[in-house]
C-alpha positions as CSV (number, residue, x, y, z in Angstrom):
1,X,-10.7,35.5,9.6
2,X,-11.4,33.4,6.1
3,X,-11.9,29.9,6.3
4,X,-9.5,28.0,4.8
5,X,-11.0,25.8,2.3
6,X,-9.3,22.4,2.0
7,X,-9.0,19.8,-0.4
8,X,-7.2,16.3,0.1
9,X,-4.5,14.8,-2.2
10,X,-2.9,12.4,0.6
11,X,-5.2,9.4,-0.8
12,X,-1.7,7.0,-0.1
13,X,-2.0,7.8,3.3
14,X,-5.4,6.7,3.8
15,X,-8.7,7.5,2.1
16,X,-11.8,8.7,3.6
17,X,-14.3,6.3,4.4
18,X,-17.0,6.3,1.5
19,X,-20.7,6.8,2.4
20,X,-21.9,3.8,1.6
21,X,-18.9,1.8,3.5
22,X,-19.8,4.2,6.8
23,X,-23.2,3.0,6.2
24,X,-22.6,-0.6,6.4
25,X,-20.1,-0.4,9.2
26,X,-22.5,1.8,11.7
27,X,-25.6,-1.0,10.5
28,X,-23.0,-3.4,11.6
29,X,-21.9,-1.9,15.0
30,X,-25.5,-2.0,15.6
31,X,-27.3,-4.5,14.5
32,X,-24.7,-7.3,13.7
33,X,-23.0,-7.9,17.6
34,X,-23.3,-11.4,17.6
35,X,-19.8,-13.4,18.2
36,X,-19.1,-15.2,14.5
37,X,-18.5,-18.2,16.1
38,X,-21.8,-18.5,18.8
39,X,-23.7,-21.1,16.8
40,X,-26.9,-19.2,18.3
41,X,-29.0,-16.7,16.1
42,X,-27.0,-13.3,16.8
43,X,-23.7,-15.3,15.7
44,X,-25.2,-16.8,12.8
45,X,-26.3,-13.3,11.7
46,X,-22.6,-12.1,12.2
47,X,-20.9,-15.3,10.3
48,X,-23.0,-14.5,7.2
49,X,-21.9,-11.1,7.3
50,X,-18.7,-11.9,7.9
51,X,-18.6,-14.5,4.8
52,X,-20.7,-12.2,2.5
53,X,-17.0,-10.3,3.0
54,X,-15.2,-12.6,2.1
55,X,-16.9,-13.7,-0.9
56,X,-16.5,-9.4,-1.6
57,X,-13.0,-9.3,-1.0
58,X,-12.1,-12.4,-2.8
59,X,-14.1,-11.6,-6.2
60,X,-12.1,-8.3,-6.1
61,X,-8.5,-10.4,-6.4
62,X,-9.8,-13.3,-8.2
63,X,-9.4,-16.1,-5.6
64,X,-11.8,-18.6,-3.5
65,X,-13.9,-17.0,-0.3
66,X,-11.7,-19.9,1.6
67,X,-8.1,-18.5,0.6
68,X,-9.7,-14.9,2.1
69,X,-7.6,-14.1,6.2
70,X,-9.2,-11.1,7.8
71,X,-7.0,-9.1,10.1
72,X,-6.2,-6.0,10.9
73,X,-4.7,-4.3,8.4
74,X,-1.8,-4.8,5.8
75,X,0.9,-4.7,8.7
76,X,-0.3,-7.6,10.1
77,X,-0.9,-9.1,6.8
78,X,2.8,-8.6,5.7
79,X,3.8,-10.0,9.4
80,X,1.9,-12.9,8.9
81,X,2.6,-13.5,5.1
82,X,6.2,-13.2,5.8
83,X,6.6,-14.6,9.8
84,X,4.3,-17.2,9.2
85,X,5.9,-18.8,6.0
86,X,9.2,-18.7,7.0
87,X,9.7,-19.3,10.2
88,X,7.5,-23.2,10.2
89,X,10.4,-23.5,6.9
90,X,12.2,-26.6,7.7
91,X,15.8,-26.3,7.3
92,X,18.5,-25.6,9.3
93,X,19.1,-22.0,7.2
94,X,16.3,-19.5,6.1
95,X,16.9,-17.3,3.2
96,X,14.0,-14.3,2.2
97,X,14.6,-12.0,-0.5
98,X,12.9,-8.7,-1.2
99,X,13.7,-5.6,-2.2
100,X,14.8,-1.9,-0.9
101,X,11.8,0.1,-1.5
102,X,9.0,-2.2,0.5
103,X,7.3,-1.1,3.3
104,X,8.3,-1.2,7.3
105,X,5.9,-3.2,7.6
106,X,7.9,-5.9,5.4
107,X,11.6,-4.3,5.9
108,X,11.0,-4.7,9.8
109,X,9.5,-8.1,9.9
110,X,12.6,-9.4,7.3
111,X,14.7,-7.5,10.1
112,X,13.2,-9.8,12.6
113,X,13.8,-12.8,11.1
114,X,17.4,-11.8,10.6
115,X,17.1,-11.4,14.7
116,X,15.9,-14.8,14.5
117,X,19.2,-15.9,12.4
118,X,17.8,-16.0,8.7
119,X,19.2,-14.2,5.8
120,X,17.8,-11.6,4.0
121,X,18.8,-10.3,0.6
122,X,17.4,-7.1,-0.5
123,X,17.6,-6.2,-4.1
124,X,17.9,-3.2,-5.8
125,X,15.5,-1.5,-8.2
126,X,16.7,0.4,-11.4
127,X,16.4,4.2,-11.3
128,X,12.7,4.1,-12.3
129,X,11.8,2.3,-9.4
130,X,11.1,-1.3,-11.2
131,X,12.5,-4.8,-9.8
132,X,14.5,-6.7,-12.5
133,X,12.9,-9.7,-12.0
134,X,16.4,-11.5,-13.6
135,X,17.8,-9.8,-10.4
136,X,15.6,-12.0,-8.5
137,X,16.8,-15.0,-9.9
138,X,20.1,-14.3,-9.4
139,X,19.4,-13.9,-5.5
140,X,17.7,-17.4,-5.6
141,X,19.5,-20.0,-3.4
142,X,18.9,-23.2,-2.4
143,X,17.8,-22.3,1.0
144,X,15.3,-19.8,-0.6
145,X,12.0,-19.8,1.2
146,X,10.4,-16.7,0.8
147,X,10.3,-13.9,-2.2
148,X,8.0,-10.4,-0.8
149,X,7.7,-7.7,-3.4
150,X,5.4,-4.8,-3.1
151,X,2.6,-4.6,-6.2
152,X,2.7,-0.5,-6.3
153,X,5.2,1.2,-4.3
154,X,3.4,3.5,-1.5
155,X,5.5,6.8,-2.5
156,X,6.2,6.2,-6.4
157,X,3.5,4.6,-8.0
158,X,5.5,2.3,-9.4
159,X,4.1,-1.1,-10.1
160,X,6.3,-4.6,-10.3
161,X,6.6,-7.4,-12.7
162,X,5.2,-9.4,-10.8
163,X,3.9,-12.1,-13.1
164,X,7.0,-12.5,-13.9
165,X,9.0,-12.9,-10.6
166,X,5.9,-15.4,-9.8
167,X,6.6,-17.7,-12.6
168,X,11.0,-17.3,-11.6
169,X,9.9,-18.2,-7.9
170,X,6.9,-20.7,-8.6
171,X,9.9,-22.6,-10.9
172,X,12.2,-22.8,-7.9
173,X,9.9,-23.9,-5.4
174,X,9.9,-20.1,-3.7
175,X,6.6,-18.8,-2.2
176,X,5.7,-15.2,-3.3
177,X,4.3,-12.7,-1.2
178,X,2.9,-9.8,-2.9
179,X,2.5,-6.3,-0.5
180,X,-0.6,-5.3,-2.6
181,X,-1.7,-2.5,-0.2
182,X,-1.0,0.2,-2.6
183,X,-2.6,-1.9,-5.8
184,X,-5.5,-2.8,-4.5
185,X,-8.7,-0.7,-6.2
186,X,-6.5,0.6,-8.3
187,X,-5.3,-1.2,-10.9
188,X,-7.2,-4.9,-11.6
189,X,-6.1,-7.7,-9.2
190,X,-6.1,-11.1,-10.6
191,X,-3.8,-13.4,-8.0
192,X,-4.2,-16.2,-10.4
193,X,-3.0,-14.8,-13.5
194,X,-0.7,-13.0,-11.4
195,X,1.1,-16.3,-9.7
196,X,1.3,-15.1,-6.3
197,X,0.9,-17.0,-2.9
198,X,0.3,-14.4,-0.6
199,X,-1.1,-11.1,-0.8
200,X,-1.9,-7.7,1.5
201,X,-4.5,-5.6,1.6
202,X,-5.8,-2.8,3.8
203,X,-9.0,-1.1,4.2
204,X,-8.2,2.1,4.8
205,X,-6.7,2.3,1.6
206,X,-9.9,1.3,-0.4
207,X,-12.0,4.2,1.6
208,X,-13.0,1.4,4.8
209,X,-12.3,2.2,8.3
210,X,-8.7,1.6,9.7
211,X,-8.2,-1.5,11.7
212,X,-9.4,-3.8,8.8
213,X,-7.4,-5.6,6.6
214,X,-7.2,-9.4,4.4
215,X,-4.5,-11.6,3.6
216,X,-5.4,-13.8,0.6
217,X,-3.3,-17.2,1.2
218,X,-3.4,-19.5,-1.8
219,X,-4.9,-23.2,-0.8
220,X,-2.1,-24.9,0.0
221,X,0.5,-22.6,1.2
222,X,1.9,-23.4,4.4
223,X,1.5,-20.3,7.2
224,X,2.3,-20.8,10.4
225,X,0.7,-18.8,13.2
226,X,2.0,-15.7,14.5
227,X,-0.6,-15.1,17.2
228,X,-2.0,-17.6,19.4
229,X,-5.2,-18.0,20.7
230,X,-8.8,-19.5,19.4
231,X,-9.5,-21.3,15.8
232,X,-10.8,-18.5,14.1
233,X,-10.1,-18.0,10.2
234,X,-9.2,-21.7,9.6
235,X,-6.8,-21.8,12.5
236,X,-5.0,-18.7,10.5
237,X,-5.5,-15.8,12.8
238,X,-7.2,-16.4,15.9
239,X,-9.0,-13.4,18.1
240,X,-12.7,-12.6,17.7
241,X,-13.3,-11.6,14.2
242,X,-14.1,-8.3,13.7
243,X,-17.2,-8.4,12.0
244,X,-18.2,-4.4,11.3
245,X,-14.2,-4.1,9.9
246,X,-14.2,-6.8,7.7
247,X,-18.3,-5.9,6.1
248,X,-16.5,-2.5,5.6
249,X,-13.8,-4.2,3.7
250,X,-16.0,-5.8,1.6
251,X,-18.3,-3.5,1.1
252,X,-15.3,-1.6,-0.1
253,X,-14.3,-4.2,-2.1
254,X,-17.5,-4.0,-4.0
255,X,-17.2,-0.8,-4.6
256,X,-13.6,-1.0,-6.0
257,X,-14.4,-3.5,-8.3
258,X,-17.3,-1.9,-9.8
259,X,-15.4,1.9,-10.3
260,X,-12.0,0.5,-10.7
261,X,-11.7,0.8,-14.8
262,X,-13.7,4.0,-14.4
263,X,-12.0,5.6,-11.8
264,X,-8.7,4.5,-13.2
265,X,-9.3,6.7,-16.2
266,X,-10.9,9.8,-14.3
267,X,-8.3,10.3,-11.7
268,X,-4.9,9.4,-14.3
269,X,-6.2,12.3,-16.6
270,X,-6.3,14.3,-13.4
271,X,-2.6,13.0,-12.2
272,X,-1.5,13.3,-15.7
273,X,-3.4,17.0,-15.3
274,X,-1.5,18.0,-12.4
275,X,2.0,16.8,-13.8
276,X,1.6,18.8,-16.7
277,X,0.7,21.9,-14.8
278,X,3.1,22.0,-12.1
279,X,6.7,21.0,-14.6
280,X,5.6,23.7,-17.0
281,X,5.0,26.2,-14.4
282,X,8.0,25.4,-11.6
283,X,12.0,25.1,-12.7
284,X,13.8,22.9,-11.3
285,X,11.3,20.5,-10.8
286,X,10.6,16.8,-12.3
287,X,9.2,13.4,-11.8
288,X,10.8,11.2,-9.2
289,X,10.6,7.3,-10.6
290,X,8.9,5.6,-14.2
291,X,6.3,7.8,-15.7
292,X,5.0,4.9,-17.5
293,X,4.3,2.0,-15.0
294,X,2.3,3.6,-11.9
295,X,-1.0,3.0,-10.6
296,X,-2.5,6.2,-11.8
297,X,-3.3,8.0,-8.9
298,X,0.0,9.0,-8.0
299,X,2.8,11.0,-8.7
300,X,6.1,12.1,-6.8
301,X,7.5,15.3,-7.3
302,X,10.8,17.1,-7.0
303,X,11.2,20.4,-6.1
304,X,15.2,21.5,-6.1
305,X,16.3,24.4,-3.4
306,X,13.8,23.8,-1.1
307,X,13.3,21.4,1.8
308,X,9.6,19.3,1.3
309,X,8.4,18.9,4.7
310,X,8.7,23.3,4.7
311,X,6.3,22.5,1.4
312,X,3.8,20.3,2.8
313,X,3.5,23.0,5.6
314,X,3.0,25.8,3.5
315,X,0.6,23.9,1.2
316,X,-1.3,22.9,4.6
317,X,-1.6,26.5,5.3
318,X,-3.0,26.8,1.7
319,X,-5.6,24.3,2.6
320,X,-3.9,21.2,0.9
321,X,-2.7,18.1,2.3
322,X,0.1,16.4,0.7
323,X,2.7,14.0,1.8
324,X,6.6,14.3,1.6
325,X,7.4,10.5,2.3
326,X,9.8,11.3,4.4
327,X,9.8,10.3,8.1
328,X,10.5,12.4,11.2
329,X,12.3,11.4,14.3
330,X,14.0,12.5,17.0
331,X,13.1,15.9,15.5
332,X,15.5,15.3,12.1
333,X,13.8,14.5,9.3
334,X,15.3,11.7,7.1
335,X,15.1,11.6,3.3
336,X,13.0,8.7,2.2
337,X,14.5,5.2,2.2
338,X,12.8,4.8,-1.1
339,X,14.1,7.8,-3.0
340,X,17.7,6.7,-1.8
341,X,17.6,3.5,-3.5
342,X,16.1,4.5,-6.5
343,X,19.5,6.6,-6.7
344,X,18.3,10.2,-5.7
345,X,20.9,12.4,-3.5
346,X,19.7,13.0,-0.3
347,X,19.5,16.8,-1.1
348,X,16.7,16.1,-3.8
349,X,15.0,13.0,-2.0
350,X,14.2,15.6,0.7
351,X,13.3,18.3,-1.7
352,X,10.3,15.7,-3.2
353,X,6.4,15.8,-2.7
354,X,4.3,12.7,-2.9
355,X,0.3,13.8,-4.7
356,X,-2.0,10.9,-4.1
357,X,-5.5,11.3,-5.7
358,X,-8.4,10.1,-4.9
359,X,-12.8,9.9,-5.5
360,X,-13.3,13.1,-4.2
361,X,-10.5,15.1,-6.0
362,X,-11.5,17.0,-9.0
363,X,-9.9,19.2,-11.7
364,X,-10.6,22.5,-10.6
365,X,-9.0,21.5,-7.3
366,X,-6.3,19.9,-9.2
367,X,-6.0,24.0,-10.6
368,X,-5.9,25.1,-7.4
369,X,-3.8,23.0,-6.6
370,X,-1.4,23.4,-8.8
371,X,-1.3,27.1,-8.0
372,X,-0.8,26.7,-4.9
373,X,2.6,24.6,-5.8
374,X,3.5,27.4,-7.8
375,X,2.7,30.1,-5.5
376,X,4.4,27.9,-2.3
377,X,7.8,27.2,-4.0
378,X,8.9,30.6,-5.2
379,X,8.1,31.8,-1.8
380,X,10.2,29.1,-0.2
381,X,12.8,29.3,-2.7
382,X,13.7,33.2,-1.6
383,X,13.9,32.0,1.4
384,X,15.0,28.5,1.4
385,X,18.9,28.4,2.7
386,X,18.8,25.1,0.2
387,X,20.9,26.2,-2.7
388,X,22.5,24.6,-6.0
């Protein structure tokens, strides 16, 4: 039986880790055991890597080594953004706003602080998938502690205003945490010129190892702890750092900043390539959110009279790997949260294909690719019970 050759366009998901980032995390493992804070030679070794890190990760955003929290990933860095701002607020009431397309990871921690007796408002986007920030300023109120919008939205693209919602919140006294998970080595990062106060990132989105992650917390900007333990990170996030994870992240960060306006143009002709292809070869089909405002790596498709998650499979089969955004429990599969509330029907919303690109991708796979869309919808579409 023929091998199935495969080719990865799940880059949202998580990327592979790049050569040189394997390189310095195994060097690490090895060499670099020390304990970051043993004031001995092995943990001296291990807090120089660890700062050399920082320095990486921070030059990538625009901000001060200092302002740089290593953790685990951009979960805990949207926990401990939002968590740790709001809940040392004074005040006898708590009020957080964000919006309907974020992340769990910032939907269920503003669901736990709800739990905990604050108020969350969650605004709306328009059908492109873009925050008014006016809509933000409407939500304002006096007990107003938090603001958390995503930079780029994991399953659109999309990106935010978010210079502008800064300069709304930074005017009321609001801090602003930014979800920059899906941004990050992808479009240029400036948390300065942008305004915000916090801000995620993950590694295993930049092609480092999973389990490594930063939060950038401006100087100055009170956060509370959500663990409890030693005085690592400035008394921010206590627990052994993790030393190999956080050289990846910066060795990843390096990386990113040197590609970024390259890559940016490479792999947006190839999205762009792909669009093309696939709406002038498949009816029924379209775009799902703005064309013009996305990182450009990604695109979300619609593919009416089918059901996605029966396309990912047969794609699979091809040898592709895609995403449908949608999440599966209890063995029924729910139309995505975000396609809802950018004002999609449930019928379409499950009929749509997320297409992340990434390093590796290239435009003869992007063909292939494409022809493999083609090829997978009209046979599903025969025998697809989803009709008009």
């Amino acid at each position: 039986m023929k091998e199935v050759q495969r080719y990865y366009f799940d880059h949202n998901a998580t990327t592979p880790v790049s050569p040189e980032v394997l390189e310095t995390t195994v060097t690490c493992l090895g060499q670099v055991y020390g304990n970051a804070s043993s004031i001995h030679y092995f943990g001296q070794v291990a807090k120089q890597r660890l700062e050399m890190a920082r320095r990486h990760t921070a030059a990538l955003i625009g901000c001060k080594p200092r302002e740089i929290v290593f953790v685990s990933g951009g979960t805990e860095a949207d926990n401990l953004a939002i968590l740790g701002t709001v809940r040392q607020a004074k005040g006898a009431s708590r009020h957080v706003i964000t919006t309907a397309i974020e992340h769990p990871a910032v939907l269920n921690a503003c669901a736990q602080l709800e739990r905990e007796g604050a108020a969350v408002t969650y605004v709306r986007t328009d059908a492109g998938g873009i925050v008014d920030p006016q809509d933000i300023r409407r939500a304002l109120r006096q007990d107003t502690v938090l603001v958390s919008v995503m930079h780029a939205n994991n399953e659109l693209g999309t990106v935010q205003p978010v210079a502008e919602i800064a300069a709304i919140a930074r005017a009321a006294g609001v801090y602003l945490h930014v979800d920059g998970v899906q941004a990050l080595g992808k479009i240029p990062v400036d948390v300065e010129a942008l305004g915000v106060d916090l801000y995620s990132m993950s590694g295993h989105k930049i092609y480092a190892p999973k389990g490594a992650g930063a939060l950038y917390v401006r100087q100055g900007t009170r956060l509370g702890a959500i663990l409890f333990g030693g005085h690592h990170e400035r008394e921010r996030r206590p627990g052994t750092e993790n030393v190999p994870g956080a050289a990846a992240f910066g060795c990843a960060a390096e990386i990113a900043g040197t590609q970024l306006e390259s890559e940016a143009r490479r792999i947006g002709a190839l999205r762009d390539r792909l669009e093309s292809a696939i709406l002038e070869r498949i009816p029924q089909a379209g775009v799902n959110g703005n064309r013009a405002g996305r990182t450009p790596n990604t695109t979300n498709i619609f593919f009416d009279h089918l059901e996605g998650e029966a396309l990912v499979i047969a794609l699979d089969l091809r040898g592709f790997a895609v995403s449908s955004g949608a999440a599966c429990s209890s063995g029924a599969v729910e139309p995505s949260h975000v396609l809802l509330a950018i004002g999609l029907p449930a019928d379409r919303a499950r009929a749509s294909i997320r297409f992340s690109l990434g390093r590796g991708n290239t435009a003869g796979q992007v063909d292939a690719l494409v022809d493999a869309v083609a090829a997978s919808v009209a046979h599903l579409r025969k025998l697809s019970p989803v009709t008009a």
